[in-house]
C-alpha positions in Angstrom: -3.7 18.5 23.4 -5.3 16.3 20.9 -1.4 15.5 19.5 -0.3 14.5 22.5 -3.2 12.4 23.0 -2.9 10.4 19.6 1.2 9.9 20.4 -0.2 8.6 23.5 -2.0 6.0 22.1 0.0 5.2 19.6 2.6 4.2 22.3 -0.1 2.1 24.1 -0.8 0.6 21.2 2.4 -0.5 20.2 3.3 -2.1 23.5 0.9 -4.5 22.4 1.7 -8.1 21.3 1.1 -9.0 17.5 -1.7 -11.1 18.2 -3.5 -8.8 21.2 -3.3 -6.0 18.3 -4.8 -8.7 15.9 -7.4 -9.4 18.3 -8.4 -6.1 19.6 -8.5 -5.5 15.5 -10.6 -8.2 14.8 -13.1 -6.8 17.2 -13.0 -3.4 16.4 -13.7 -4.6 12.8 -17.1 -6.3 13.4 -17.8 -3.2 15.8 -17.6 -1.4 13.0 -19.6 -3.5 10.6 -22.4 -3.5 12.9 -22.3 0.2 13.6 -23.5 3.1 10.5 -20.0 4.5 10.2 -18.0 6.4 6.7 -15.5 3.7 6.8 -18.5 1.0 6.5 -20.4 3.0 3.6 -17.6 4.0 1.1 -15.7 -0.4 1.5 -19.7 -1.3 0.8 -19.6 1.2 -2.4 -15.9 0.4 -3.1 -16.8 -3.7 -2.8 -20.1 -3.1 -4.8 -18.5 -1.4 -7.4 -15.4 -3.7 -7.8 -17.3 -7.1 -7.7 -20.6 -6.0 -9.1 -21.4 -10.0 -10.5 -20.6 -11.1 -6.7 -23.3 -12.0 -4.8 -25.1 -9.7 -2.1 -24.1 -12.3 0.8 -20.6 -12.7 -1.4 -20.2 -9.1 -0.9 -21.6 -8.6 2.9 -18.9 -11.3 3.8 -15.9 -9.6 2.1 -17.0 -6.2 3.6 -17.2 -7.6 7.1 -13.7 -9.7 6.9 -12.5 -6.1 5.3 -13.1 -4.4 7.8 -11.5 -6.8 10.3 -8.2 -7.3 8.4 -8.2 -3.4 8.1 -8.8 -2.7 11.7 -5.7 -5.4 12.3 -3.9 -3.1 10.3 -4.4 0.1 12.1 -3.8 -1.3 15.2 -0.5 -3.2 14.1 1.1 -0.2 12.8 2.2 1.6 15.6 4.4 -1.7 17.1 5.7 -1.4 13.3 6.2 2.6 13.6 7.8 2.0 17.5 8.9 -1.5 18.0 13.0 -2.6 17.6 13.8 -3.3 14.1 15.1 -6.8 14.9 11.4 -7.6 16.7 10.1 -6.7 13.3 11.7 -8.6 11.2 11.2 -11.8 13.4 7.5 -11.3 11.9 8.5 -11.5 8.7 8.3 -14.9 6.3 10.3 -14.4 2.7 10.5 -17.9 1.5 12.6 -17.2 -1.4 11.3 -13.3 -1.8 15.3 -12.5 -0.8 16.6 -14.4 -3.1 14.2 -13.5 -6.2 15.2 -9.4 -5.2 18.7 -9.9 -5.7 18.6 -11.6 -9.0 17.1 -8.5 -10.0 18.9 -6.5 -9.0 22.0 -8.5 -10.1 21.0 -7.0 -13.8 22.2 -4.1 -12.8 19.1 -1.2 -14.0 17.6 -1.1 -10.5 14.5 -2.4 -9.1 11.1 -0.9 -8.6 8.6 -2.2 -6.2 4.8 -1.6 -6.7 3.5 -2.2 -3.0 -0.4 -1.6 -3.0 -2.1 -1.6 0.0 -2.7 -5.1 0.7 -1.9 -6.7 4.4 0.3 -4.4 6.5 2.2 -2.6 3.4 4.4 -1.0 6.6 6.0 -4.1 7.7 7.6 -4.0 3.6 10.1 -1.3 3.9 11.7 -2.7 6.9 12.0 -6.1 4.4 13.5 -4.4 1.8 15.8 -2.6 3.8 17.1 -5.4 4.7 18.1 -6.3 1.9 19.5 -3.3 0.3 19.7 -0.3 -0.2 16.0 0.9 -0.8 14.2 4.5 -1.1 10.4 5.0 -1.0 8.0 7.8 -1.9 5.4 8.5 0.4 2.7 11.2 1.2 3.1 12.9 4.5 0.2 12.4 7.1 -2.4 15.2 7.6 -1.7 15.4 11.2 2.2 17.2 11.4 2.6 15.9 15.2 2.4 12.3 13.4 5.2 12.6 10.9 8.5 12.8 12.8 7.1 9.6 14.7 6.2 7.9 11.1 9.4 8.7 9.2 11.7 7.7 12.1 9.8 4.3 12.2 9.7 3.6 8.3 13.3 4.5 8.1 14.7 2.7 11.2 16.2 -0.3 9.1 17.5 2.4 6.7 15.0 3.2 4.3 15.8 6.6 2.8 12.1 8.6 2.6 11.1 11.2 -0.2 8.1 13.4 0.0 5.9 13.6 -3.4 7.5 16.3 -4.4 9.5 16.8 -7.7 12.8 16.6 -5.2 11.5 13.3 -4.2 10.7 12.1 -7.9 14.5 13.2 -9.0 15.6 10.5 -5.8 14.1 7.8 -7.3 15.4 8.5 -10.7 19.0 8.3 -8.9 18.5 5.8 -6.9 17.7 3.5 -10.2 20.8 5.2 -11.9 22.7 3.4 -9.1 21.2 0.1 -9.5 19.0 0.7 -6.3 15.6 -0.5 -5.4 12.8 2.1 -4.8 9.2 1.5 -4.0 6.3 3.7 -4.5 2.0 2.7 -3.3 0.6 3.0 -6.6 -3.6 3.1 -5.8 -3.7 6.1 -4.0 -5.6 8.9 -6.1 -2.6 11.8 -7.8 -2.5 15.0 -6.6 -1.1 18.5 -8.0 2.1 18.2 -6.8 2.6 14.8 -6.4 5.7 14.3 -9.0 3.4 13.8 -12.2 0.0 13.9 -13.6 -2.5 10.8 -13.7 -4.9 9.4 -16.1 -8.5 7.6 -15.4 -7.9 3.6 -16.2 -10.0 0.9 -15.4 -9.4 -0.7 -11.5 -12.0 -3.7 -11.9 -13.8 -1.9 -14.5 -14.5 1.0 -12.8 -12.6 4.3 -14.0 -10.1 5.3 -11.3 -7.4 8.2 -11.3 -4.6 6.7 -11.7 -0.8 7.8 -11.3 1.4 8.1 -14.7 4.8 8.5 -12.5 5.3 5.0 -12.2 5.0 4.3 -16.0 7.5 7.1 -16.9 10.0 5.3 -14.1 9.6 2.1 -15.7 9.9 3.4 -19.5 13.1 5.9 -18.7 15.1 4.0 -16.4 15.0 0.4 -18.1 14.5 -0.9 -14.2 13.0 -4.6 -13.6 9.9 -4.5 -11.8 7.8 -6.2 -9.2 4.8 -6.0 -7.3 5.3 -6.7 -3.4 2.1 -7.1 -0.9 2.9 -8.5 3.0 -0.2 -10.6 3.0 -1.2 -11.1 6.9 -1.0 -14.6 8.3 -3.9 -16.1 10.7 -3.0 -16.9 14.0 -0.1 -13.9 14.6 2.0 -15.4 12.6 3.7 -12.8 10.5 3.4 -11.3 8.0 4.2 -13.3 4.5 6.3 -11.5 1.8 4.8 -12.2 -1.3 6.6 -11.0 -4.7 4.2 -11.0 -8.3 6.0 -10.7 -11.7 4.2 -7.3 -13.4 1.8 -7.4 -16.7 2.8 -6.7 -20.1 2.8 -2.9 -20.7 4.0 -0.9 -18.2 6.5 0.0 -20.3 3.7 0.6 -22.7 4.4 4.0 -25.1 1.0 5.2 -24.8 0.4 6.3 -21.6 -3.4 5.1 -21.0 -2.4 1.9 -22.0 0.9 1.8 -19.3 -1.7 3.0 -16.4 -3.8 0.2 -17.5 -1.6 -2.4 -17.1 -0.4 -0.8 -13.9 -4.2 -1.6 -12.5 -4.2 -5.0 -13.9 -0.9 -5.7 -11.3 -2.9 -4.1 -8.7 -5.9 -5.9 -9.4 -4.3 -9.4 -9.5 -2.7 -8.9 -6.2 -5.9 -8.0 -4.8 -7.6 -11.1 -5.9 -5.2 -13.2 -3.9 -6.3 -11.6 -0.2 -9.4 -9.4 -1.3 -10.0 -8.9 2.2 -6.7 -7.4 3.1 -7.1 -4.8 1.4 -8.0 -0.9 1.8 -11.9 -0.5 0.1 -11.9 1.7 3.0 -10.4 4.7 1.0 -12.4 6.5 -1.7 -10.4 5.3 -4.4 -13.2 6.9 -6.6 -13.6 10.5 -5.7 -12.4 12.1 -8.7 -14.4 10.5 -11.7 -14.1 11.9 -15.5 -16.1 14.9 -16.4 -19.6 14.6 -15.9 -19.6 11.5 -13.6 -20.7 12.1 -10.0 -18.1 10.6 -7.2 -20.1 7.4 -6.0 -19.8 8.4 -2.1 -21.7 11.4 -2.5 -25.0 10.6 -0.1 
């Protein structure tokens, strides 16, 4: 019952128009400001803990215009999930993103994206799939009755999906063999299972588990490399593709110092739309031996 509830209103929602989603969003967001709520408590703690030299009013206004741009989010996915793949792309601005994608990929080693979650990192794949041939790793949802509907969405342009599973970490590998792109959400906390190990690296100075998988892709397959975020544009506009060179050392030998770097492209993306991104996830749980996790009440 409760399944079949949640697929029903993720159809309602996306019958909505882009900027009735963004609207309903933008109110759900200060409804959830206002309200004592999880989500509220761990973006305060994430925010706090990221911009600790920020002012308390600098860091009230950035949790309040978080929560908006992240209620936008949740409500503009299902359209993305459901909607006609041409009605999706109509969304989409790429300037010269297009253009930039095939020159790498023109050098023939493949191309990885980094995509952190910053904007509406779904609208992305059906980008990319546009323009090539593209396979992405992703995490199936808790909720079973939700994945059939996700997948199908994600991979209606013709994105090939692999779980993160060591089958799903051997497509990638092919897929750069073959001069493919492939695009992997690097800020989400490894699991056992999830295709390799990770090590704690600094994300804004705070020690964060971090995935190593990425850093072995880069250093084996030779692949050029990009970060990708679909930065949200005021007024229903689109949705803005916007394409960042990657730091030195990704390719690094030692692997602390590859993670590291692999923060410092997450971090500078963030910086450009801090507000468009996802402090509402505990992206500090696990901490190193002997350090409590910071959302712990």
């Amino acid at each position: 019952m409760q399944d079949k509830l949640v697929q029903w209103l993720i159809r309602a929602a996306a019958s909505l128009p882009l900027g009735t989603a963004q609207g309903a969003g933008r109110w759900l967001g200060r409804l959830i400001y206002w309200t004592p709520n999880n989500l509220r408590r761990v973006a305060r703690i994430n925010i706090e803990r990221c911009f600790p030299h920020s002012t308390p009013r600098q860091r009230a206004a950035l949790l309040r215009q978080t929560l908006m741009e992240n209620a936008c989010t949740l409500l503009e996915m299902p359209g993305i999930w459901l909607k006609d793949e041409a009605r999706i792309l109509e969304c989409i601005v790429e300037g010269d993103a297009r253009t930039l994608l095939q020159e790498k990929l023109a050098l023939g080693k493949g191309l990885i994206l980094v995509a952190p979650h910053l904007g509406n990192w779904e609208t992305g794949i059906h980008f990319l799939a546009d323009v090539g041939p593209i396979t992405a790793l992703y995490r199936p949802p808790r909720m079973q009755a939700l994945e059939a509907m996700i997948t199908a969405g994600r991979s209606s342009g013709g994105a090939r999906l692999v779980p993160t599973k060591v089958k799903g970490v051997k497509a990638l590998f092919a897929a750069l063999r073959q001069g493919e792109m492939i695009t992997i959400l690097p800020d989400q906390q490894p699991k056992t299972g999830d295709g390799g190990a990770g090590v704690f690296a600094p994300f804004f100075g705070a020690p964060a588990l971090t995935m190593t998988l990425l850093s072995r892709l880069v250093k084996k397959s030779g692949a050029a490399v990009l970060f990708i975020y679909m930065e949200r544009l005021p007024h229903a506009q689109g949705f803005k593709v916007n394409l960042v060179e990657p730091p030195a050392g990704m390719d690094a030998e030692d692997e602390a110092a590859a993670v590291a770097a692999l923060n410092r492209g997450v971090e500078a993306c963030v910086l450009a739309k801090p507000a468009q991104y996802q402090w509402t996830y505990k992206r500090f749980s696990i901490q190193p031996e002997g350090y409590p996790s910071p959302y712990r009440t």
